[in-house]
N, C-alpha and C positions, 0 to 999 in steps of 0.2 A: 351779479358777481358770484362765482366758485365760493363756496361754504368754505373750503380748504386757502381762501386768497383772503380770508377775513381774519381778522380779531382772534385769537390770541396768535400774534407772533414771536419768533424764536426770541428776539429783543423788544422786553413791549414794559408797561409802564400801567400803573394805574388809575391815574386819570389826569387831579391835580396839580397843580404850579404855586410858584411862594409869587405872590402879587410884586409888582414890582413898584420901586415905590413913586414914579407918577400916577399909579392906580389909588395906591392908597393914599393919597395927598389928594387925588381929587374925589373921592369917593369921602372923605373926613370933608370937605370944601362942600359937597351936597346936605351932607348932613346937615352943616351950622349953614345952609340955606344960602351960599356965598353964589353957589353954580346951580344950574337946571338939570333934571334929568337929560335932557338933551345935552349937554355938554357932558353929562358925564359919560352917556352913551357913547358920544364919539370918542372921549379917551376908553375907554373899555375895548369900543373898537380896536382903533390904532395897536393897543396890548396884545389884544388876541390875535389879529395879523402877524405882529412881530413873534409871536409865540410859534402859532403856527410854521412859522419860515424854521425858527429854532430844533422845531420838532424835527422836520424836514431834513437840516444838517445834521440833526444830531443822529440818520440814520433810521429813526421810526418811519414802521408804517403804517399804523392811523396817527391820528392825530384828536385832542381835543380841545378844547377852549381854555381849558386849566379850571375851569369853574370861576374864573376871574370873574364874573356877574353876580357869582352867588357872597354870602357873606358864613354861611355854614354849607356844607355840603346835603345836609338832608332839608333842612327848616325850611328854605326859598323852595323849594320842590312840592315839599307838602303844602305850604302857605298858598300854591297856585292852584288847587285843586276846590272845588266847589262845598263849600260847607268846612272847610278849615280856615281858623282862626290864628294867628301870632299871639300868644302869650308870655307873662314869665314867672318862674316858677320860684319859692321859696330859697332853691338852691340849685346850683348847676350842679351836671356829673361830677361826682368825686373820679375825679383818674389821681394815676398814682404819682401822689406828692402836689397835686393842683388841682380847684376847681375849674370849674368851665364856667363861659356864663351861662345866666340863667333862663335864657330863652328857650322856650318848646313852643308847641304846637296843639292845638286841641280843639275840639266839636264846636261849629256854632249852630249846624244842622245837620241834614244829609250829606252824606258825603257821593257827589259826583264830577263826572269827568266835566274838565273846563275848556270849551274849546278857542277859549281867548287865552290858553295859559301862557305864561310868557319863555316858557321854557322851548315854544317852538321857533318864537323868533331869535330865541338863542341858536338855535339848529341849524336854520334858514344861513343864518349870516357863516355859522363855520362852514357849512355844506358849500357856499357860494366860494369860500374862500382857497380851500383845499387845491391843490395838483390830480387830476385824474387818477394816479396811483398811489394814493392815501386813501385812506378807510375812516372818513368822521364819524368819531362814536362816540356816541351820548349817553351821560352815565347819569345815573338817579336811583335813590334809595330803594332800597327792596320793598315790596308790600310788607314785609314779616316786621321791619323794620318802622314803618308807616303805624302796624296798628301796636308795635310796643312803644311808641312815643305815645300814643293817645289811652296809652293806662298807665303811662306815669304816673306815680304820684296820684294829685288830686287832679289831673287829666279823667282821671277813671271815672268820676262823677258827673263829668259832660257827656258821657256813654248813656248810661242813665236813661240820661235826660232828652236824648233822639232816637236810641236804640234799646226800649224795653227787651227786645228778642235779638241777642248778638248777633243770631245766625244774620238775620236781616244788614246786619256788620259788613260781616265776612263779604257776602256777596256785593253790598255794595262799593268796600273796596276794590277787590277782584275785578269788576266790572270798570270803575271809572279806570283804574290800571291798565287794564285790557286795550280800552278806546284811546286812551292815553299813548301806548308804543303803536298802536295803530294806526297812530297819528301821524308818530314822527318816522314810520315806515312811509305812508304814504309824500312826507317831505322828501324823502328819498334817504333817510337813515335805513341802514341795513345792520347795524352793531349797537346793541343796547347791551350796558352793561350795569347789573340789578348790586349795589353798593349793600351790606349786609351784616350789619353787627351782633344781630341778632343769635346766632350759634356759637359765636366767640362770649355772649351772657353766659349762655347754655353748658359753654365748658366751663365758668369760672361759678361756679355756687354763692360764694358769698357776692358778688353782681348780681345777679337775675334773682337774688330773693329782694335787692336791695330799688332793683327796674320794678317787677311786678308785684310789690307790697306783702313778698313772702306769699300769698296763695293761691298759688299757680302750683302742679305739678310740673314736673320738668318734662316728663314722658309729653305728656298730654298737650306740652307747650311745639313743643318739636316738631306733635302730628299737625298742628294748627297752622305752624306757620311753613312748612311744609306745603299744605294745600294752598292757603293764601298767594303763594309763588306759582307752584304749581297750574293753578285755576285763572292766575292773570297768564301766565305765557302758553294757553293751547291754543289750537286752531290760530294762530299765526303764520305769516306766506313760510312756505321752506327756504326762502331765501334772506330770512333776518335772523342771526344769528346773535342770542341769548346768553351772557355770560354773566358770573357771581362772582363779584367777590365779598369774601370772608372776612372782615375785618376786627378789630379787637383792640379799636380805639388809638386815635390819633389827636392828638392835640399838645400845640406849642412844645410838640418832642415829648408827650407823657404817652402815657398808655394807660386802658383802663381793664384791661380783662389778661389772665391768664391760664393755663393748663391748656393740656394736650388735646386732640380732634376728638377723641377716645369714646368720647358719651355721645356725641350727636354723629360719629362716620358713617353708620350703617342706615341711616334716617336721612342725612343730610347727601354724600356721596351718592348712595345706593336707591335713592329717588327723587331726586330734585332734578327735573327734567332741564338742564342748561345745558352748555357747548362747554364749556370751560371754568373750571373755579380757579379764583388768580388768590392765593393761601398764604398769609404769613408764617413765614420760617424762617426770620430774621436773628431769633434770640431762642434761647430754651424756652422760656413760657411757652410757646409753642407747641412742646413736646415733638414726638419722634416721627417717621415717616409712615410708621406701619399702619394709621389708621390708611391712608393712601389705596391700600389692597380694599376697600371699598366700591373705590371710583369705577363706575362702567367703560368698558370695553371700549364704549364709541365715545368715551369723556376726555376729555386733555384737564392737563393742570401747569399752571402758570407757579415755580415756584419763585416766592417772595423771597429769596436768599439774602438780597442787599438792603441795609435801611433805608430809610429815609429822612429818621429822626438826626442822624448825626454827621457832623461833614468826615468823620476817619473814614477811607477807603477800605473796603474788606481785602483780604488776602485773596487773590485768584486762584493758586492751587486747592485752596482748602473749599472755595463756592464750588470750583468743577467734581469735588472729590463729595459733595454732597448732592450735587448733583447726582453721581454716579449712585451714591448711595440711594437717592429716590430712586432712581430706575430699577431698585432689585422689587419695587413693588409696581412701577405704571412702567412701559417700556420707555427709550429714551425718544422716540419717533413721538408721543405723548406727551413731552415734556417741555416746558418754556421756562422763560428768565426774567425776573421783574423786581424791583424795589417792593419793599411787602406790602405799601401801603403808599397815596400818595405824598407829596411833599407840605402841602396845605389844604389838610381837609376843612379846616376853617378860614378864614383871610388872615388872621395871626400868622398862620403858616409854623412850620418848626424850623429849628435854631440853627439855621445854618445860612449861607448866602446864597444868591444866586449861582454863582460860578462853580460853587462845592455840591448844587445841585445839578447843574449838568456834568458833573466827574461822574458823579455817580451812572446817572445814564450810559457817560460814555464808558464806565466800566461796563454794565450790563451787556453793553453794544459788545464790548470786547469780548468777553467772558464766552456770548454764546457762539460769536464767529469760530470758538475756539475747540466748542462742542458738538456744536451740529454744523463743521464745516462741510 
């Protein structure tokens, strides 16, 4: 597949879907032990097929699962990885005006790649499912992402205790990551996209003192997780194409980080070797476009203009007029159209219904036909 016929397009989306609720009815039916995994598989299935058709009408062209298997967007990812554990912690993320729950993720050993993860037979089944001209892509949490969940807190202390020497860390994350998209390249995934909360910490100061126990420099946090991304996606085939998104917290419609690109554009833009950042600019915490004049030359950027937290439709002259506005720093051949974030990054999913979630899409759909006709 053409690099240029991939992920990110002019109307595109960032990954997940609000569960619909025979999923969450029979996925609560496994828990209290009523049904099988195998039962619940099949309705999981059934979901995702119909989803995918959705995708389909609604216009898009890739397509994902909605993460309908997973129950958090990052934890089921990390948890399949060799040497990580399910835990829970004192206290879930504080976002603004609600906890989360309290589940993380932390060391039981080494951390290595799993070649039984279950995240391929997730892959296997969308890939199978898809129209030839759809792009299935599979989205999973950043490295940078992976190793600020395992210094949570009292996360930090299972470090310790298998990695006297981090650097030893670093590489073995990097490494299991590496074999990991090489994995799901070899299923015939060609669009990986690296989920990333970690630089949206980095702009809010009181968040990332409150992630990394206050003693971390920020500089120094930047260069780390920088490389950590970096060192999992080189020497990969030139034909899988690597995208970030930037995120800054999603949950049941809260948020948990805010301020402008401003601290991390010239570190994050200016060397983070991906195809595309897909960027929240939904609301002002965000801040302004100008960190933007960062991004390389051969970089695109996916703006996040339309929520995803609320069912109000945005005003369309005013998304195209900010559009417009971005392009006086990335050109508009450069430039795409997306909800900032998805619709449930956890299975709570945010406050809206189904139907107010595909407006929203179909707005997106609209907005760019109207742009880059």
């Amino acid at each position: 597949m053409n690099r240029n016929q991939n992920a990110p397009f002019r109307a595109d989306v960032v990954g997940s879907f609000l569960r619909p609720k025979v999923l969450k009815r029979a996925r609560q039916q496994f828990i209290d032990q009523q049904i099988s995994v195998e039962e619940l598989k099949l309705v999981e299935d059934r979901c995702i097929a119909q989803l995918v058709e959705q995708e389909k009408k609604a216009g898009l062209k890739s397509a994902t699962d909605g993460e309908f298997r997973r129950s958090y967007w990052h934890l089921d990812f990390f948890g399949g990885l060799l040497g990580v554990e399910h835990n829970v912690m004192p206290q879930g993320y504080l976002f603004h005006g609600e906890e989360t729950r309290a589940d993380s993720a932390r060391l039981c050993g080494k951390v290595r790649f799993n070649p039984e993860h279950p995240f391929f037979e997730h892959f296997r089944f969308l890939e199978q499912i898809v129209d030839e001209d759809i792009v299935p892509r599979q989205t999973i949490p950043a490295p940078a992402q992976f190793y600020a969940e395992l210094t949570r807190g009292e996360n930090e202390k299972y470090i310790e205790l298998y990695y006297p020497d981090k650097e030893e860390l670093f590489q073995d994350i990097s490494k299991a990551y590496h074999e990991t998209i090489y994995t799901f390249y070899q299923l015939g995934c060609r669009n990986i996209q690296l989920d990333d909360c970690t630089w949206g910490m980095l702009c809010d100061k009181s968040f990332w003192k409150t992630m990394t126990n206050g003693e971390y420099d920020v500089r120094e946090l930047q260069e780390l997780y920088l490389r950590l991304n970096n060192e999992t996606i080189k020497d990969l085939p030139d034909d899988l194409v690597v995208n970030s998104h930037i995120c800054r917290g999603n949950y049941h419609s809260t948020w948990a980080t805010s301020g402008g690109y401003d601290p991390v554009a010239e570190t994050l833009f200016g060397r983070e070797n991906v195809n595309a950042y897909y960027l929240e600019f939904d609301t002002e915490r965000a801040g302004g476009f100008e960190p933007l004049q960062y991004v390389h030359e051969n970089q695109k950027v996916v703006l996040g203009l339309i929520t995803s937290k609320y069912a109000d439709l945005e005003n369309q002259e005013h998304v195209i007029e900010r559009i417009y506005q971005a392009a006086k720093y990335i050109p508009l051949e450069r430039l795409y159209l997306s909800p900032q974030c998805g619709f449930a990054s956890t299975e709570e999913g945010n406050i809206l219904t189904e139907e107010e979630q595909w407006r929203k899409i179909a707005l997106v759909c609209e907005i760019a036909e109207k742009v880059w006709k």
